[in-house]
C-alpha positions as CSV (number, residue, x, y, z in Angstrom):
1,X,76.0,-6.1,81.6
2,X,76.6,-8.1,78.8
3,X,80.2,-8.2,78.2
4,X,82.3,-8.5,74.7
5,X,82.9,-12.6,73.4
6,X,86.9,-12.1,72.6
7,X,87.9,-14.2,69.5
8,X,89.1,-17.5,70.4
9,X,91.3,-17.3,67.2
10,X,92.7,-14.7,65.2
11,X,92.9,-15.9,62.7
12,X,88.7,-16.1,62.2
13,X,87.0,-13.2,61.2
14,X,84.1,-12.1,62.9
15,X,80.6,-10.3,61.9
16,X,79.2,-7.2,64.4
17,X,75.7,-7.0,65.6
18,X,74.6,-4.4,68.0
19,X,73.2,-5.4,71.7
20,X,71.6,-3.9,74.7
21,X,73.6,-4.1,77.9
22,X,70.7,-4.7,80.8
23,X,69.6,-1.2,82.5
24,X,71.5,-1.2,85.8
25,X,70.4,1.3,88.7
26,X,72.3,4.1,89.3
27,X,71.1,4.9,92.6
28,X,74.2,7.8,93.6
29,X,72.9,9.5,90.6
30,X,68.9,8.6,90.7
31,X,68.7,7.4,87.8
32,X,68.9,4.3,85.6
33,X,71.8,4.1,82.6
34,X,72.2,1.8,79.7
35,X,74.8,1.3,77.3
36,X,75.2,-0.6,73.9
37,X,77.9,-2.9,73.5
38,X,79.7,-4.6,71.0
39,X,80.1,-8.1,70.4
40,X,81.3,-10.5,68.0
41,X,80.9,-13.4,66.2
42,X,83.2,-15.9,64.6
43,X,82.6,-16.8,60.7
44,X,84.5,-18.5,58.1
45,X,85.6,-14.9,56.2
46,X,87.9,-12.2,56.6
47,X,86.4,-9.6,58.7
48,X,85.6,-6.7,55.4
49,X,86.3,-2.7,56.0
50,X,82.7,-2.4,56.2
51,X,83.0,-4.6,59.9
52,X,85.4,-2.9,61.0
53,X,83.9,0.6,60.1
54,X,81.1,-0.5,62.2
55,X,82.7,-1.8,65.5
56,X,84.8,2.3,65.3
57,X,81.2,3.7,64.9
58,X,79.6,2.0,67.8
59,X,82.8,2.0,69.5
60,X,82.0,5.6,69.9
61,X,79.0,5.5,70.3
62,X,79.3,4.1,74.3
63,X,82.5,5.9,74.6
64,X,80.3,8.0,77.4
65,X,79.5,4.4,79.4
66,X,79.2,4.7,82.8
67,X,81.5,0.8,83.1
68,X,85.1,2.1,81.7
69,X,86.2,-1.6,81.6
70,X,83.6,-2.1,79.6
71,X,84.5,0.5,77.4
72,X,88.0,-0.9,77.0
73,X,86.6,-4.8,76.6
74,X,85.0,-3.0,73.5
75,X,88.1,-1.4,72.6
76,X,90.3,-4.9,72.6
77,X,86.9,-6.2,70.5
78,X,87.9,-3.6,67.5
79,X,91.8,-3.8,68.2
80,X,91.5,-7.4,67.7
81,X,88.7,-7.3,64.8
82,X,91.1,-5.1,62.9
83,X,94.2,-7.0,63.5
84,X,92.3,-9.8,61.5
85,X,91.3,-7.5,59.3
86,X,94.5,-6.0,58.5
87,X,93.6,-2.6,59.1
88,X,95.9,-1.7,61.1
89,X,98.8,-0.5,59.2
90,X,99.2,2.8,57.7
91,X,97.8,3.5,54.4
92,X,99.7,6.5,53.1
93,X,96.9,7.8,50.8
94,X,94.5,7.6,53.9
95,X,96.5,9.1,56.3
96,X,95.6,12.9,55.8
97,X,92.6,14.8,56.1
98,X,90.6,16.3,58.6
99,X,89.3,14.6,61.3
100,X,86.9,14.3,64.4
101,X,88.2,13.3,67.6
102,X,87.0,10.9,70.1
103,X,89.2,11.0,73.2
104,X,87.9,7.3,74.6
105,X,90.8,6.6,77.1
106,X,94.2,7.5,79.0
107,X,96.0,10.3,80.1
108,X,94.4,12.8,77.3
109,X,90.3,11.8,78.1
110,X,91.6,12.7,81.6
111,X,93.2,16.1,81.6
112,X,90.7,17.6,79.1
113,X,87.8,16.6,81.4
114,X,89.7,17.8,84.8
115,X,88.0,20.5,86.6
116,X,91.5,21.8,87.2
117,X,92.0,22.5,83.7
118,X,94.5,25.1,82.8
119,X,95.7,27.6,79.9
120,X,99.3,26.2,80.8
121,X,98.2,22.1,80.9
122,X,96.5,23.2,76.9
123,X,100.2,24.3,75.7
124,X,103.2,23.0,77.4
125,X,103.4,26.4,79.3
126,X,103.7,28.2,76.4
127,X,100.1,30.5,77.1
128,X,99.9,33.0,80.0
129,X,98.5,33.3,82.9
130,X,99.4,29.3,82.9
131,X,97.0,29.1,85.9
132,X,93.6,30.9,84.2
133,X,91.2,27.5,84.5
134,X,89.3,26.9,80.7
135,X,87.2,24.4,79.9
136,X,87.4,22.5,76.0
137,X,83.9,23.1,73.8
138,X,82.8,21.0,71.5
139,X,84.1,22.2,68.1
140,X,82.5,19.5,66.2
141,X,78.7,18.2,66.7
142,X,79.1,15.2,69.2
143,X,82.4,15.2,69.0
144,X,85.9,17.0,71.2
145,X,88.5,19.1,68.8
146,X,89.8,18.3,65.9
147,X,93.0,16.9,64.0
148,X,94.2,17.6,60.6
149,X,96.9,15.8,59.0
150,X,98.9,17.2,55.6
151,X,99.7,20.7,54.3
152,X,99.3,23.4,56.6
153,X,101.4,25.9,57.8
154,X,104.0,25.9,55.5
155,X,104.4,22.0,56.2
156,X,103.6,19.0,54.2
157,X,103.1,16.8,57.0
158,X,101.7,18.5,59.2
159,X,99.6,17.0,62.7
160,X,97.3,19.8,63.9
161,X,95.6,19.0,67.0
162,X,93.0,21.4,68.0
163,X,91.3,22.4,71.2
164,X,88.7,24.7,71.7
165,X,88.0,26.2,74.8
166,X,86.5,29.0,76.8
167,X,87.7,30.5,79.7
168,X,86.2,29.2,83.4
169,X,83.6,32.2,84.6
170,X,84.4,32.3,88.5
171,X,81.3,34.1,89.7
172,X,78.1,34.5,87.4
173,X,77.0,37.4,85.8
174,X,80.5,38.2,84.2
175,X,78.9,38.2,80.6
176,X,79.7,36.2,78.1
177,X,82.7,33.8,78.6
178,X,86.0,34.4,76.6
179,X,86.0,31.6,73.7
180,X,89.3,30.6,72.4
181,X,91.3,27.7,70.1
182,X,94.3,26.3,71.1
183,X,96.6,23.9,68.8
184,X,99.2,21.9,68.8
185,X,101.1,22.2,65.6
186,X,103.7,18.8,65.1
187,X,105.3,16.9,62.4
188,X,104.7,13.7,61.4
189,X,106.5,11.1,60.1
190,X,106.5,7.3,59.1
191,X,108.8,5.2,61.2
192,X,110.5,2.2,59.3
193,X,109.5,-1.2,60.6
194,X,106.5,-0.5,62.5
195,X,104.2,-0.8,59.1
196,X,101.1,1.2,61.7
197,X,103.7,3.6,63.7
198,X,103.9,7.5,62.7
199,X,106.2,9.9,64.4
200,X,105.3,12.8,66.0
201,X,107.4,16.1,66.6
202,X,105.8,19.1,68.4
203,X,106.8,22.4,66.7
204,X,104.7,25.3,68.2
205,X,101.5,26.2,70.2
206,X,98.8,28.9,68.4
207,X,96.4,30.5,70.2
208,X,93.7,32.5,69.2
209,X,90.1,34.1,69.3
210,X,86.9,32.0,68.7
211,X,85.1,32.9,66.1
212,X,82.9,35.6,67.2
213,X,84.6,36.2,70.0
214,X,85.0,39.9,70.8
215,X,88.8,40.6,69.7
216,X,88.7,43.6,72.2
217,X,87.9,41.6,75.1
218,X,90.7,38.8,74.0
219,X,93.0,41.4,73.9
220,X,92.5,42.9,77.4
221,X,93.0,39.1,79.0
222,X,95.6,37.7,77.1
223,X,97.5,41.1,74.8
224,X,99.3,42.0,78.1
225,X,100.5,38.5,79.6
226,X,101.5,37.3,76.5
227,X,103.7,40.5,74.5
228,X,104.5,38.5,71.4
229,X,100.4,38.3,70.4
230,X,99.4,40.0,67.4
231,X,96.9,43.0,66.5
232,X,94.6,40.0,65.6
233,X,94.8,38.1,69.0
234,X,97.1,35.2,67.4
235,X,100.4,34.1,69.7
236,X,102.4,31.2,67.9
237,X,105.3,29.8,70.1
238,X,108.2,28.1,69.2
239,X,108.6,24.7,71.2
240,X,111.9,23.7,72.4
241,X,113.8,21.2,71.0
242,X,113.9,19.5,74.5
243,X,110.4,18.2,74.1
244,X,110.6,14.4,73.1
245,X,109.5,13.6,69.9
246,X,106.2,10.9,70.6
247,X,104.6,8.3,68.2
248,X,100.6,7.1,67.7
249,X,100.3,3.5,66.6
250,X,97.4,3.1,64.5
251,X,95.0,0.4,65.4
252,X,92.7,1.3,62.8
253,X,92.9,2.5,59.1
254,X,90.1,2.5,57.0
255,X,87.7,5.0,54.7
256,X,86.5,7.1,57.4
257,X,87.6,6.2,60.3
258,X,91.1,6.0,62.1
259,X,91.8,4.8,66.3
260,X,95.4,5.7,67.4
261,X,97.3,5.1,70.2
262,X,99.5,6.9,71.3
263,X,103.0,6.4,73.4
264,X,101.6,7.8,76.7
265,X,98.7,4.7,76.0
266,X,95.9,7.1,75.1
267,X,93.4,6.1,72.5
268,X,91.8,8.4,70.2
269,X,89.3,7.6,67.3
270,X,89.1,9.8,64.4
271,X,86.2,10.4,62.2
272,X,86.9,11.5,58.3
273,X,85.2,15.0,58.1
């Protein structure tokens, strides 16, 4: 394939154009796969939003390659193009909203597409029976869940990751499958001397029905596990304090778009709904 042209020097500023990686043969899966890559191109400018903006969007758009190194040589491409940039610092006045997520890589791309999914691996334990397998849906078209940052929940700054799932059907002909939305309710903060750093500080888990999901059925699997859950199907849970408070460094900050890395290394973009 063709790979990424790093930046010889930082300190130039490069333009994007879009290429086709050569079709190679993917003979386990009989069929043939192709991927667009990014590459670059030095030029005598600072690299403008509007570059940057592009390299997130077609970041994302081969975030589904079958090469993951190639993946993450496209990922250094925009890590780097923004550092020249100077995108990647946190812009107050940018940083809520409500977001689409791209997992792309790490620890988070991995667990939410394991087969061995649980309830208990969506919410630190917190939702019973921990060992029911789910499966995430996609909340958002083309996208995973979902993030909102700001007021919420009786908190200014609040980080709401969300997670939509349904519940693993073991044998067919069991009807329709249980939907549900898990989220992760934190705080966040900014953390002085690290100008693209935000704290993060997990307070509670919420679960709850789908939309359109039958609330009698939700009730029946979850009501009697879980004795705290509401008329309504809702369960919040306190977290302990014991959980360690984590970070996301913020590799990219612009109108629209945000990529964040957080301190177990995976990277996220997020898309400005």
């Amino acid at each position: 394939s063709i790979r990424a042209l790093r930046p010889a020097y930082l300190t130039m500023s490069f333009s994007l154009y879009q290429a086709r990686c050569h079709t190679a043969s993917a003979r386990a899966m009989g069929r043939t796969r192709s991927a667009t890559v990014l590459r670059t191109r030095a030029q005598a400018i600072k690299p403008s939003h509007s570059d940057v903006a592009e390299a997130c969007s077609l970041l994302v758009s081969i975030r589904d390659t079958s090469d993951p190194a190639e993946l993450e040589a496209q990922l250094t491409v925009v890590r780097e193009l923004s550092a020249a940039a100077g995108t990647n610092v946190v812009v107050p006045e940018l940083m809520d909203g409500e977001f689409k997520t791209f997992t792309l890589t790490g620890r988070t791309r991995e667990r939410l597409s394991s087969p061995n999914l649980s309830l208990g691996m969506l919410s630190f334990n917190c939702y019973q029976p921990a060992d029911l397998k789910v499966t995430p849906t996609q909340q958002h078209t083309d996208g995973g869940g979902g993030l909102f940052k700001g007021q919420k929940y009786g908190y200014s700054n609040c980080y709401v990751l969300t997670t939509p799932f349904q519940v693993v059907q073991e044998t067919e002909g069991q009807g329709e499958p249980i939907k549900g939305v898990s989220q992760a309710i934190a705080l966040y903060g900014f953390v002085e001397g690290k100008p693209g750093r935000a704290s993060v500080e997990f307070a509670k888990m919420r679960l709850e029905p789908a939309p359109g999901q039958d609330l009698k059925v939700w009730l029946n699997t979850f009501a009697a596990h879980n004795p705290s859950m509401g008329p309504d199907g809702v369960l919040e849970v306190e977290l302990p304090k014991s959980i360690p408070k984590g970070w996301v460094d913020h590799l990219v900050m612009i109108p629209g778009w945000q990529l964040s890395q957080g301190n177990a290394g995976s990277c996220t973009m997020l898309n400005n709904l």
